[in-house]
N, C-alpha and C positions, 0 to 999 in steps of 0.2 A: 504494500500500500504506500502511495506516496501524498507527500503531501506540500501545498503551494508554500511559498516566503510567508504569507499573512498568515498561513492556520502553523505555521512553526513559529513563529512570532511570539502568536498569541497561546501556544501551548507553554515557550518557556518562561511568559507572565501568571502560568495558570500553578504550573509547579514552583516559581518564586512565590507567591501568594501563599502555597499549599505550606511549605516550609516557613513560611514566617506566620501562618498562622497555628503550627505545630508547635514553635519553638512557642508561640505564644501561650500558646494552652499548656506548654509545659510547665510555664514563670508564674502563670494566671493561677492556677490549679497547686504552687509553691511546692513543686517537685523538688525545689535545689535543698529544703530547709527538709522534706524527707530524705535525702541521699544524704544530708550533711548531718543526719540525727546517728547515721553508724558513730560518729567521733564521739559518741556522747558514751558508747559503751568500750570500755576500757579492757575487757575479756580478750583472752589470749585467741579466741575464736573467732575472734571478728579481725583479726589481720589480717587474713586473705582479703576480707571486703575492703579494708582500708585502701590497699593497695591496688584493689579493682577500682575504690571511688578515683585516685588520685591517677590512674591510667585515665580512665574514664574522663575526667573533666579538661584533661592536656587534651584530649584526643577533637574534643567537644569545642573547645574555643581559640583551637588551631585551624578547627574547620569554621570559623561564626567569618564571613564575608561582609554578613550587613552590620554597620554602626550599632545601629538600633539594638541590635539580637546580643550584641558585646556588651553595651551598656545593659542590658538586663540583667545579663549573667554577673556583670561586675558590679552591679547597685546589691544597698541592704548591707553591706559590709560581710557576706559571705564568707567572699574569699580570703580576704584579710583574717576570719577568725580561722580560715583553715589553716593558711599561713602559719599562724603562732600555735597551731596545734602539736602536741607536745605525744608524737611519733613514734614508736616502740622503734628508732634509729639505729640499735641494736641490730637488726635483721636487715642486712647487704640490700635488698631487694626493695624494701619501703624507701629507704633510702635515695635511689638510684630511681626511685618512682617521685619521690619529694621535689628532688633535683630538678627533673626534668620536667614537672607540672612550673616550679619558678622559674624555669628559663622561656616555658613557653606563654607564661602570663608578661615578661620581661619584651618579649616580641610582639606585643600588641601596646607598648609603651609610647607615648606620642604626647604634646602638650595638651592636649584634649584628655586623653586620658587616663593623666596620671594622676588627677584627684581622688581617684579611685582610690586607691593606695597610699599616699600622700595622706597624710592629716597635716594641715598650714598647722590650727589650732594647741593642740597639743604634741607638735612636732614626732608623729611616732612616722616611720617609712619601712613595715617589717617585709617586703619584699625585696629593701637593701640589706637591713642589718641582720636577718634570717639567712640570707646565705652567704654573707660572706663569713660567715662560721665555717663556712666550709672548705675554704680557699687552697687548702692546704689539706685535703683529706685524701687516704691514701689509694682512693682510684680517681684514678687517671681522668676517667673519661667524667666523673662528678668536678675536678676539679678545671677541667674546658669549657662544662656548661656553668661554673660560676665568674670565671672570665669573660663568658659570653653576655651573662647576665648583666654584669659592673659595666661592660662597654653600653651596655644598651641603656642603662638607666642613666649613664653620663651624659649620653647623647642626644637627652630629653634638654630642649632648649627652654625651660621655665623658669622665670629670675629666682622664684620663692623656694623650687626645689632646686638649685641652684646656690640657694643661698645656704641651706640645711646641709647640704654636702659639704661647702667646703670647711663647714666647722667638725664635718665629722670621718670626713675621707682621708686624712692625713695619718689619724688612728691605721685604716688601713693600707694604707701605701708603707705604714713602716715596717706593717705585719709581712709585705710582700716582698720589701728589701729583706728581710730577716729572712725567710725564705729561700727566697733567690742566693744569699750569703749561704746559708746552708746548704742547698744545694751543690754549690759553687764548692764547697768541704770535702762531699760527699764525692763528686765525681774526682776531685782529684788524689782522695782516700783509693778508690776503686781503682784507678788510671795506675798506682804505684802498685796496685795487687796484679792487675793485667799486665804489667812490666816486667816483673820478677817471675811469671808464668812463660811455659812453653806450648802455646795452644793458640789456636785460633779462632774459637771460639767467644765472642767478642760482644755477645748481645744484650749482657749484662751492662756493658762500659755503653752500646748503642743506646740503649733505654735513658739509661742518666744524662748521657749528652742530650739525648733530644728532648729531656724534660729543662735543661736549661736553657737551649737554646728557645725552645717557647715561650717561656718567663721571657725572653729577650723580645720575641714576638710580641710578646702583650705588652709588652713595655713601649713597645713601637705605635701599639693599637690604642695605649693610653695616649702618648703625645700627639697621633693623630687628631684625636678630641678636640671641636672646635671650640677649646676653653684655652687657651694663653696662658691663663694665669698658674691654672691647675695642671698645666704639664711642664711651668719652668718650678714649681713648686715641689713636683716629685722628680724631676731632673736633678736637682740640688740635693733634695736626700736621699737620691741614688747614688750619686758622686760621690757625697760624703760618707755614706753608713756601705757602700757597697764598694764602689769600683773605686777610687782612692785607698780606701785603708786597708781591704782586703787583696784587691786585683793588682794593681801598682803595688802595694805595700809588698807585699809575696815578692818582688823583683829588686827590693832595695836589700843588700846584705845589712844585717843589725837589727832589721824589724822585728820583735817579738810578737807575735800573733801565735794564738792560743788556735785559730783556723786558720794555717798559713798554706798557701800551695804549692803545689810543685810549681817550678817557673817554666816548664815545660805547656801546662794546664793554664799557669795564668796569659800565655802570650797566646795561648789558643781561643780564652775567652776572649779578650782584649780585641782579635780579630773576629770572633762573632760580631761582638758591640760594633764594629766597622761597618761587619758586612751585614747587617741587619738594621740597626739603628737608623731612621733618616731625620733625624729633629738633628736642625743646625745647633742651636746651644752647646746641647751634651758633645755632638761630633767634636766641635772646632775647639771648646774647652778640653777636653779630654784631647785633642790631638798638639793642643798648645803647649799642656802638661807634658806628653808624652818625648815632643818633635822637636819645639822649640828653640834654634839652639841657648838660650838667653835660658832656661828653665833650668833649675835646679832643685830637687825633692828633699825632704829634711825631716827627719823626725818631730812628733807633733812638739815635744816636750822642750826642742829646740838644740838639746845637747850634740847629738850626731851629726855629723858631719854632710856638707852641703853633697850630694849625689846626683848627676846626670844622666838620666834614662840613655840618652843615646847613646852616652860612653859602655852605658851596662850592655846594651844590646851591640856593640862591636865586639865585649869581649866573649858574646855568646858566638859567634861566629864560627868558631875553631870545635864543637859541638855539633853533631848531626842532627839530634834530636832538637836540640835548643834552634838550628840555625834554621831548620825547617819550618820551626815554630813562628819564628823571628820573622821570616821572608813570607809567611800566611800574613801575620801580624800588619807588614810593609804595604802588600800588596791590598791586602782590605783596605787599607788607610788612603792609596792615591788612588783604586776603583771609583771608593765613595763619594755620589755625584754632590754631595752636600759640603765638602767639604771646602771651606775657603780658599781659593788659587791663590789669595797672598799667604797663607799660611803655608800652603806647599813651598809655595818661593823662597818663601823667609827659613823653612825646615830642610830646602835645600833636595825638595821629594817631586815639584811638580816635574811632573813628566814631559820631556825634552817636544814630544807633538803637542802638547799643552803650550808650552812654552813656546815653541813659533807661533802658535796660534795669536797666543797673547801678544808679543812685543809686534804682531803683524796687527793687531787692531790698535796696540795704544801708538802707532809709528800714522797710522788711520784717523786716528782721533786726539791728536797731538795740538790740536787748533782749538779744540772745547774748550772754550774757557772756566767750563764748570767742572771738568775733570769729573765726568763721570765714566767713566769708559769701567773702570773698576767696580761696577756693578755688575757686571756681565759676570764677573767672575765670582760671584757671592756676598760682594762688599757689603758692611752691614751686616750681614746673618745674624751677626751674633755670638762668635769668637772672642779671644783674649779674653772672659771674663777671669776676675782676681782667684786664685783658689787660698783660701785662706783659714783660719781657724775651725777646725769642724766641731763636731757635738764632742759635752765631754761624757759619756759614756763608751768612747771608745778613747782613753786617753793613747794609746800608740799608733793612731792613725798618722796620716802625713800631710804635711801642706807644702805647697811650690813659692820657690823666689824667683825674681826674676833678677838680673844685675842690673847693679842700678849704677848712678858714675858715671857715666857712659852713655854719648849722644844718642839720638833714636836711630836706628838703621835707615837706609832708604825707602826702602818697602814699607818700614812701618811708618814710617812719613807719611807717605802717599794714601795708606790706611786712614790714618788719623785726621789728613786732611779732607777725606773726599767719603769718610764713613762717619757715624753716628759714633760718640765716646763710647766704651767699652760698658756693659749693663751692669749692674752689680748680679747678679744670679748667685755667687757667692761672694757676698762682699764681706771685706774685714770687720771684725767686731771690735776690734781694739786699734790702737796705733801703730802698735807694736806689730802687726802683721806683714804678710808679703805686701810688695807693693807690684805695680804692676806694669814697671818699665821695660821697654823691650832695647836691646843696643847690640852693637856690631859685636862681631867677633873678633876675641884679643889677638891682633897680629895677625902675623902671617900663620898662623894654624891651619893644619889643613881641614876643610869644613866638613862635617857630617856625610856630604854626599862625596867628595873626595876619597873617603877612608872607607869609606861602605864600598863604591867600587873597587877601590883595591884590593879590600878584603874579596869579594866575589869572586873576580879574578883567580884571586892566590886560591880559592877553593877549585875554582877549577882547573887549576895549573896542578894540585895536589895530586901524585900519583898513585898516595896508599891504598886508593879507591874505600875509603872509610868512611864515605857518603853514597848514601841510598841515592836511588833514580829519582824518588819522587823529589827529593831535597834538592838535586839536580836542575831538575825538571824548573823546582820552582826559586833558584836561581839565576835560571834563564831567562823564566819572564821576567822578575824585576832588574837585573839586564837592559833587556829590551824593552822597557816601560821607561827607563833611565835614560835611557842615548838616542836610543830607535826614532827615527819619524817615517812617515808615509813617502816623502818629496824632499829630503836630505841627507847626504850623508853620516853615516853612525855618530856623534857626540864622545869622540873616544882620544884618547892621548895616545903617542908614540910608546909609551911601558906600555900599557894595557893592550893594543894592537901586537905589539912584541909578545906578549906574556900567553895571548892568546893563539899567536902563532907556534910559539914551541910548545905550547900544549897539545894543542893538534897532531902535530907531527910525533913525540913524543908517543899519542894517545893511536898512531896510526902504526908506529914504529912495535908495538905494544900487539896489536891484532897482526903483524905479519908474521908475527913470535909466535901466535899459535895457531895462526893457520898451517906454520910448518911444523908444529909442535905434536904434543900427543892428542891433542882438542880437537887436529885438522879431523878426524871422523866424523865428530858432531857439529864441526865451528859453522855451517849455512846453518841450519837445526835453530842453535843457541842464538846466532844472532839475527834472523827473523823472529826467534821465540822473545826475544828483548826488544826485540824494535814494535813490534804487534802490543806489549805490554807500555813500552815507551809512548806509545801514540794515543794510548787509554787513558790516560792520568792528562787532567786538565785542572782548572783553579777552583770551579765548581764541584768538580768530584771531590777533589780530595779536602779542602775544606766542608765538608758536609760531613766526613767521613774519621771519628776518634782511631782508627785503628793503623792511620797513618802513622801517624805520632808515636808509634809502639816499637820500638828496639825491635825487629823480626822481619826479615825479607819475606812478607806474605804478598806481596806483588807477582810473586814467583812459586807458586803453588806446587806445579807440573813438573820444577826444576829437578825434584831428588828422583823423580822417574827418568826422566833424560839421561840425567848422568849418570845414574845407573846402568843404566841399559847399554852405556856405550862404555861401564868399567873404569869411570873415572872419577875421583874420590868425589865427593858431595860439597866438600874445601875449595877445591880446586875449581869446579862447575861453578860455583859461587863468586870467586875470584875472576873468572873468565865472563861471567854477566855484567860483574859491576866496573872489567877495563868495556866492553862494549856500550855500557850505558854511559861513562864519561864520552866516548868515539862520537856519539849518535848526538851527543847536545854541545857536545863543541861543534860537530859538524851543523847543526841546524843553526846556531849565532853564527858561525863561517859564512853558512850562505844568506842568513838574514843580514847580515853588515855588507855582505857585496851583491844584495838587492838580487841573488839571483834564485830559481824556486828549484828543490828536488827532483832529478832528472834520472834518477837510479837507485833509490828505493822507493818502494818496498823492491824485493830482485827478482825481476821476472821470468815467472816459468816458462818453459817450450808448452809450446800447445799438448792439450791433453784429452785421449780419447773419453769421450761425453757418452758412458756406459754407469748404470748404476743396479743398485741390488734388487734382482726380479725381472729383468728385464730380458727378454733372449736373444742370446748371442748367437748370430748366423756362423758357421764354421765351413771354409771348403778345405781342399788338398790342401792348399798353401798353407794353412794355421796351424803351426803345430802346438795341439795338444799331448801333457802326456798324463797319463793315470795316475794317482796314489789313492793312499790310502788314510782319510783326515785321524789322527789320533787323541786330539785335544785342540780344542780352539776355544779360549775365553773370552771372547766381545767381534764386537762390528766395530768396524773402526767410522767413523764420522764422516767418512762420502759415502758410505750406503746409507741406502732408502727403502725404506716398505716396499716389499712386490708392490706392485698395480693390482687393481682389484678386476677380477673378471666380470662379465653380466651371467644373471641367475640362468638363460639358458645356455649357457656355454658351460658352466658349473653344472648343470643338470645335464648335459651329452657326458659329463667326465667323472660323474657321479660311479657309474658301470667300470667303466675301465678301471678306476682305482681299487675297485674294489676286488677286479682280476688282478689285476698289479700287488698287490696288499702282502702274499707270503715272499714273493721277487724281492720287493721294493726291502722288505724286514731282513733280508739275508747279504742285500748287498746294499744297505743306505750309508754304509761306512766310505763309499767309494768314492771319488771326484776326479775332476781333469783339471790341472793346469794352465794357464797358456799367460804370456804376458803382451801385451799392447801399449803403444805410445802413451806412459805415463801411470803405469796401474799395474799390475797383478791380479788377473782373472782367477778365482776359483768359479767354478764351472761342477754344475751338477750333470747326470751322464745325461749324454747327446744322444737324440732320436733323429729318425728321418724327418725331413720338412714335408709334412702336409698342409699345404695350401689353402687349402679348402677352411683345415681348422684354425691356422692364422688370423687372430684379428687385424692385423699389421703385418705388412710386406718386410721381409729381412732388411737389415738395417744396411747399410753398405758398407766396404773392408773397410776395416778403420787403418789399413797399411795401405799408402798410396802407391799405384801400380807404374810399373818404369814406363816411359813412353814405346810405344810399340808391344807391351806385354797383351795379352790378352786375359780378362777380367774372368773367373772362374766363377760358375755361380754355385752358392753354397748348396751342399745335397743334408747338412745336418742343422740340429737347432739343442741347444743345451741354456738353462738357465741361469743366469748370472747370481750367485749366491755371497760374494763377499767381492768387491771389488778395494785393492790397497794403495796406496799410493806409492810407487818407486822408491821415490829420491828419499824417504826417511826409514826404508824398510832393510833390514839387519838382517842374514841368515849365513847361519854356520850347519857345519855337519856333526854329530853327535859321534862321540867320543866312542862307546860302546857299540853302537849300529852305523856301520857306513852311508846305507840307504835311508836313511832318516837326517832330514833336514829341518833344521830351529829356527824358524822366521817369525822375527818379531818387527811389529811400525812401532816406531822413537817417537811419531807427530800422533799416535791413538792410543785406543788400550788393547788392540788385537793383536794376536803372537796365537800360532800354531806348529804345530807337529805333524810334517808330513812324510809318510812312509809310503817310499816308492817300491816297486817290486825288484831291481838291481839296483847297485849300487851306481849303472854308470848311467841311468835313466837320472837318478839323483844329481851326477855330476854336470848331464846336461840343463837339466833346471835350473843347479845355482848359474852355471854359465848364462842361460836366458836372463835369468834376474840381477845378474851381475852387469850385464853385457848392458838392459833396458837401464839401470840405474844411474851406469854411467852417462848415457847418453842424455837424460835427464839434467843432471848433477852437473855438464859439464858446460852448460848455459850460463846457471846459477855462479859457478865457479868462474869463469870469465870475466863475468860482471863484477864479483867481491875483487877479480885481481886489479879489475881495472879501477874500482873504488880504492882500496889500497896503494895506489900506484904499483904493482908488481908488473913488471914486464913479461918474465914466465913464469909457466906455473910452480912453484915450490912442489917438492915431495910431500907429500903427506905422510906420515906414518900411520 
């Protein structure tokens, strides 16, 4: 039956009626005041209903679309006494039902109808101060939907709950620092327990990061709040009760902290805050503390000695774990689109494409007589604020100086002329505090960015190979974050071009050692298997990811397999990755600095016959197959594929036959044929004659290309394709005890079998096929490494 535009029209005013005159006669008829008469009965028997009313009514005013129908259900003060109803919270379940009935009252929150909930009069708000009891409760998923709920009631624009809040949100914003501080304990308690372990198992140390890293989220999703006031409010006693006295403080030698961190842990938070935080305040003050070079940290109490973050973090440099940590830390800091381009300048970090950028607009805008051009870069934001006395409940916290004596720098000139005075966000309490002069650097020293590149360098000139890939990896980029521009040459001094050059060569000199060495069997293997892992790790991953940061080459999973397989100590395989992974990220800065792109790796294969598992294999006279006998075969290696599926009548013609076949097939299913093809190792189950007829698909064509003048044989057999292996990583020896039995194992899978041939010289023809294909594979591959190495011939391999 159909029906016109008018009679559908007028049906979905006929069922909006229907339901609002339903919901009416529910309110009419005071159905909420019998569902809400269960609360009244206290018995252990009525918990189930509790927690059916409290599903029940989220479920009910999730779905209310009309005004009208909300405002019914939220008049009479209802829900508010459900609110304060006092919940056998004991039971997981009531709980986790509480929760999410207040998140979902929180979602119909708007200026209109927050009266609801709101008393002005008697100033009570129990759908604030009811759940944030909860803030900190030990599931997870209750403690999401009470951050959901605090965002959503903040973001109610009404002066008078507006005004109620800020005499009472500050109570909880401490609770959340305290929290967050804990937290911040806990994971680096955990981080020193995963340290000292040999495993990989890691999900424990994942859960805690990612419950801090959230806190950082919500911290994000507070400042968003379009309240000012109330997010430079809880900036300030974040700074102070959190990330000063705990997070910096962890990095000054001398601090006594009762929660002190590892400083591996705190430069990883320290880079969360970077790469998550986007409120200018926090960024540009905490990067002022941190970067500054004019910034010096000092115990709160005044006694210890003036300390410079950036001197601390050169002497982490010479540290794998620390330097990895340090260069996350780096790279968060100049990413972050918030951050001030004069404070980059002045910290000696904006990056070199930043930097044309800039002196190409202010060389553009040099005629403005109002010098505003420095607003394009963040001017104003809201940076340098004073860091200065904090709360005294943490008397060993820390406050920053800045030197004073000493004219204003250029940069900060141009700041102070062309920006707004510095805000107090934390302003001094006394006289006696930091002040908040910014000035040049003493002399000729060499500056922050001076001594950071050198250090890099020298790390990657370091031959011990006692820095992991990722550490590597992420040297490189801030590198090239450093010099690098799109449309100029590198930003580099004559050392550094030097330093990098005999690294190189040095790191090149290094790989032709073991290509003629004892490694040459595995060295293409090893280093595709490091370049493939090299190419994986980016800034995003690995900052996301605590198990970075872990003393343990787990980059390298696959490695004790490999090197075993080819008899070479587990030490030495490891040593042989990590001279590779210096080769591969000197050579990528090599051709990043000479602007030119990768032209030979990854190393590429000879073409490879396009054969996979299930598929059938035509056979004429030319192919030689030969028989064995399979003895053990443990895995498929990873270019096989599912047979193909048949259609149900062609499975219903072969229905019959298999089951003539069935005592055959059981006496001799131990059997197979051989044969190898451009790039692979065919196992081959036995070959029948080709009938046509039964064919769903016409035989495939030789996969051997025929000489000119030959004449093409058409195949008379067809055998199915049951494991197909890859050449160039495939191992096989002949067995010690049994001549005719041959140990083929893949280096690049997990498949290795035992094939028993019927003589031993049927054997000896095999390996020769398998030998004979792998070279010709292998010797592509090999070519290309000599010509990457500079070799001119090929070295011996042992």
């Amino acid at each position: 039956m159909f029906f016109s535009g008018t009679t559908c029209s007028f049906i979905g005013l006929r069922m909006r009626a229907l339901l609002f005159t339903s919901c009416s006669f529910f309110l009419e008829h005071k159905m909420i005041s019998s569902l809400f008469s269960v609360l009244d009965n206290d018995s252990a028997l009525f918990r189930p209903a509790k927690q059916q009313l409290l599903q029940t009514m989220s479920i009910i005013i999730e779905n209310l679309k009309s005004v009208d129908s909300l405002y019914f259900f939220l008049s009479n003060d209802h829900i508010n006494n459900m609110i304060t109803h006092a919940f056998d919270f004991c039971d997981e379940e009531t709980t986790a039902q509480y929760i999410s009935f207040l998140k979902t009252l929180s979602l119909k929150l708007d200026s209109k109808s927050v009266h609801f909930f709101f008393n002005e009069e008697e100033q009570t708000f129990p759908l604030f101060t009811e759940a944030i009891r909860w803030f900190d409760y030990r599931n997870s998923m209750v403690r999401i939907a009470v951050r959901v709920l605090t965002l959503n009631v903040l973001k109610v624009e009404d002066p008078r709950l507006q005004d109620y809040l800020r005499k009472r949100v500050e109570a909880y914003f401490e609770s959340v620092v305290k929290y967050t501080r804990k937290q911040c304990f806990a994971l680096s308690e955990l981080f020193l327990r995963h340290a000292a372990k040999d495993n990989t198992n890691h999900c424990g140390l994942d859960l805690r990061f990612s419950e801090v890293v959230d806190m950082f989220y919500y911290m994000q999703d507070l400042f968003s709040v379009n309240w000012d006031a109330l997010g430079r409010s809880f900036c300030k006693l974040f700074l102070e009760n959190c990330v000063l006295s705990q997070i910096v403080g962890s990095l000054l030698h001398g601090t006594v902290l009762e929660d002190r961190l590892n400083p591996v842990v705190a430069l990883l938070l320290l880079a969360q805050l970077f790469s998550v935080i986007r409120f200018p305040p926090l960024v540009n003050t905490l990067g002022d503390t941190l970067f500054h070079p004019d910034a010096q940290l000092q115990l709160h109490d005044g006694d210890g000695a003036l300390v410079s973050l950036t001197g601390t973090l050169l002497e982490f440099l010479a540290d794998d774990l620390l330097l990895f940590a340090s260069m996350l830390l780096l790279l968060a800091f100049v990413k972050n689109p918030v951050v001030d381009k004069t404070l980059l300048e002045e910290a000696s970090l904006l990056p070199f494409q930043k930097t044309k950028t800039k002196h190409l607009l202010d060389f553009l805008t040099d005629t403005n007589e109002d010098g505003d051009s420095n607003d394009i870069f963040g001017g104003g934001s809201g940076h340098a604020f004073t860091v200065a006395k904090h709360s005294q409940q943490h008397p060993w916290c820390i406050r920053v100086r800045f030197e004073s004596n000493s004219p204003p720098s250029p940069a900060s000139a141009r700041r102070s002329d062309k920006t707004p005075s510095p805000s107090p966000l934390l302003s001094p309490s006394s006289d006696d505090d930091a002040s908040a002069l910014f000035g040049l650097p003493l002399g000729n020293k060499p500056t922050f960015y001076e001594q950071l590149l050198d250090a890099l360098f020298d790390t990657l000139d370091n031959s011990s190979n006692r820095f992991r890939a990722v550490t590597l990896q992420l040297v490189s980029m801030m590198i090239k974050e450093l010099v690098c521009a799109q449309d100029a040459p590198p930003r580099l001094t004559a050392k550094q071009k030097s330093v990098l050059a005999k690294a190189y060569r040095a790191s090149m000199k290094q790989l032709q050692e073991m290509l003629c060495g004892k490694a040459g069997q595995i060295f293409i293997e090893l280093f595709e298997h490091v370049h493939r892992s090299l190419k994986s790790l980016d800034f995003d991953r690995v900052i996301t990811a605590p198990e970075f940061a872990l003393p343990e080459p787990f980059d390298f999973r696959s490695l004790p397999l490999l090197v075993s397989r080819s008899r070479l100590s587990p030490e030495y395989g490891a040593t042989c990755c990590k001279t590779i992974e210096r080769f591969l990220v000197l050579r990528d800065l090599k051709l990043t600095f000479e602007k030119r792109k990768e032209d030979t790796l990854p190393l590429k294969a000879p073409e490879t016959a396009k054969i996979a598992k299930g598929e059938p294999f035509p056979i004429d006279p030319s192919i030689q197959c030969i028989p064995f006998r399979l003895l053990s075969d443990n895995g498929d290696p990873q270019h096989s594929l599912p047979p193909p599926t048949t259609s149900p009548q062609a499975e219903q013609q072969d229905l019959q036959q298999d089951a003539d076949a069935a005592t055959a097939a059981d006496a001799d299913k131990q059997h197979r044929f051989m044969t190898v093809v451009p790039g692979l190792l065919l196992v081959l189950g036995n070959p029948t004659p080709i009938d046509m007829a039964k064919l769903q698909q016409p035989p495939q064509p030789q996969v051997r290309p025929s000489a000119p003048g030959t004449r093409v044989r058409r195949p008379t057999k067809v055998a199915v394709v049951e494991t197909a292996v890859p050449l160039d990583t495939l191992d096989v020896d002949c067995s010690d005890e049994r001549p005719n039995v041959l140990l083929t194992t893949s280096l690049s899978t997990t498949w290795s079998a035992h094939m028993d041939f019927l003589e031993p010289n049927l054997a000896v023809i095999a390996r020769q096929l398998i030998e004979k294909g792998r070279t010709t594979v292998r010797s592509s591959k090999n070519a290309q490494m000599l010509h990457l190495l500079g070799i001119d011939a090929a070295p011996k391999a042992s």
